[in-house]
C-alpha positions as CSV (number, residue, x, y, z in Angstrom):
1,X,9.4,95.6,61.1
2,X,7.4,93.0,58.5
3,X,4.6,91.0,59.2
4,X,6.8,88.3,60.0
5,X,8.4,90.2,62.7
6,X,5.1,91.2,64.2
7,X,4.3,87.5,63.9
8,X,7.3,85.9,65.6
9,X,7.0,88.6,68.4
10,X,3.2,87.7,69.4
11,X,4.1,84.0,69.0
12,X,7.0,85.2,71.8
13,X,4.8,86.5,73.8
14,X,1.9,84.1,73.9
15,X,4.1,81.7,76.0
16,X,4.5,84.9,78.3
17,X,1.0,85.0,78.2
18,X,-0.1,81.2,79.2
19,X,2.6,81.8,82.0
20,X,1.0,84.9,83.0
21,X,-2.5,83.1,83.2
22,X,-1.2,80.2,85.5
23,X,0.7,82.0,87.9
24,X,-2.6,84.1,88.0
25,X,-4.4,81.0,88.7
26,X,-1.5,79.7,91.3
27,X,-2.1,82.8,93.2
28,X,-5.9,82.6,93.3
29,X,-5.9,79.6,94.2
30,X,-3.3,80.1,97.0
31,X,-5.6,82.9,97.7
32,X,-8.5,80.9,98.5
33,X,-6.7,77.8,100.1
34,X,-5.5,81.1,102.4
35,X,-9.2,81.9,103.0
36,X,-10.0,78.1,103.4
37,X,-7.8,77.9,105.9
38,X,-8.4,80.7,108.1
39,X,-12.3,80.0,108.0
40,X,-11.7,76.5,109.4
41,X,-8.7,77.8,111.8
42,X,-12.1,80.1,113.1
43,X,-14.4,77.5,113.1
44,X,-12.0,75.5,115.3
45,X,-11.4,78.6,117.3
46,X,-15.1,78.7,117.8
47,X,-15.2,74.8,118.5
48,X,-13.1,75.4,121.1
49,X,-14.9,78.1,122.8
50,X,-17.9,76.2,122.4
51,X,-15.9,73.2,124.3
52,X,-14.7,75.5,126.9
53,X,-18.0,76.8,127.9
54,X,-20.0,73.5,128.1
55,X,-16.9,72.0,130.0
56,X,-17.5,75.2,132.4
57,X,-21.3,74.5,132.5
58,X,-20.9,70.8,133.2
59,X,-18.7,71.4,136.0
60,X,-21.0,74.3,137.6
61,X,-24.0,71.7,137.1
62,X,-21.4,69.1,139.0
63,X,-20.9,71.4,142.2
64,X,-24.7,71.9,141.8
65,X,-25.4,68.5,142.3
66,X,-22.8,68.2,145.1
67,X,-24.1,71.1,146.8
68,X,-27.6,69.9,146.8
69,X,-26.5,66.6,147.7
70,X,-24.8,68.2,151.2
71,X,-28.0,70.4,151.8
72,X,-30.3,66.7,151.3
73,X,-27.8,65.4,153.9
74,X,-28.1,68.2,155.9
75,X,-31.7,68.4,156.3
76,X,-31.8,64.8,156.2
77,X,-29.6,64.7,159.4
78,X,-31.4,67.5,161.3
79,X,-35.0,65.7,160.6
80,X,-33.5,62.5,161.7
81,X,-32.0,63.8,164.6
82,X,-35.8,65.7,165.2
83,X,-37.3,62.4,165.3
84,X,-35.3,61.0,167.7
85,X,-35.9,62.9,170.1
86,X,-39.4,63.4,169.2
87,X,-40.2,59.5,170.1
88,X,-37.4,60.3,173.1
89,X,-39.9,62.7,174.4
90,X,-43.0,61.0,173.9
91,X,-41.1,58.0,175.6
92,X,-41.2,60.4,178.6
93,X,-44.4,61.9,178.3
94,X,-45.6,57.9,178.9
95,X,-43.3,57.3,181.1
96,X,-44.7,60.4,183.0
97,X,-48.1,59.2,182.5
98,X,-47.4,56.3,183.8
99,X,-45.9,57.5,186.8
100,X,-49.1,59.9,187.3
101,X,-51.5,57.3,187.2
102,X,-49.8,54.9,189.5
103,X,-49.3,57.9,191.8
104,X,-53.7,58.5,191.6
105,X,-53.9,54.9,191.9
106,X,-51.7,54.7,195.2
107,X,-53.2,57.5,196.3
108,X,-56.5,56.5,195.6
109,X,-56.1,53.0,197.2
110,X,-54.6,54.6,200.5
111,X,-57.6,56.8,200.5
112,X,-60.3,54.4,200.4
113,X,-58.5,51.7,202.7
């Protein structure tokens, strides 16, 4: 084999080479757009879960607020109700009183006459 030969043969092979070198950088870059991806498909994955769990908290804070609401209502009911029959009574108690003092008065006048 002459120098020549040798030559031609590396001049063969360099095209092999170049080839070599791109489909090298075709898969390292298919490589990292294969990375890219599945960091953003967990990101998203993470997004999600993030979603899901405020969505959850929202709605417990919702039936919170409902909850409370019914127990405000509740109590507001009962104190109402309280009241009522709070002046109810004291409207007896006067009534009462009122009878009682026409009853000493009556009595007292039929004494005395």
């Amino acid at each position: 084999m002459t120098f020549d030969d040798l030559k031609m043969n590396s001049m063969k092979d360099q095209p092999d080479q170049k080839s070599f070198g791109k489909k090298a950088k075709v898969f390292q870059v298919s490589d990292l757009l294969k990375q890219s991806q599945a960091n953003l498909t967990h990101q998203e994955n993470i997004l999600k879960g993030q979603l899901l769990a405020q969505q959850q908290a929202e709605k417990r804070w919702q039936n919170s607020q409902r909850e409370l609401r019914r127990m405000i209502d509740t109590l507001y009911q009962k104190l109402d109700e309280r009241s009522k029959e709070k002046i109810e009574l004291h409207k007896q108690n006067l009534g009462l009183q009122e009878a009682l003092a026409r009853t000493e008065n009556y009595s007292g006048t039929g004494e005395g006459a």
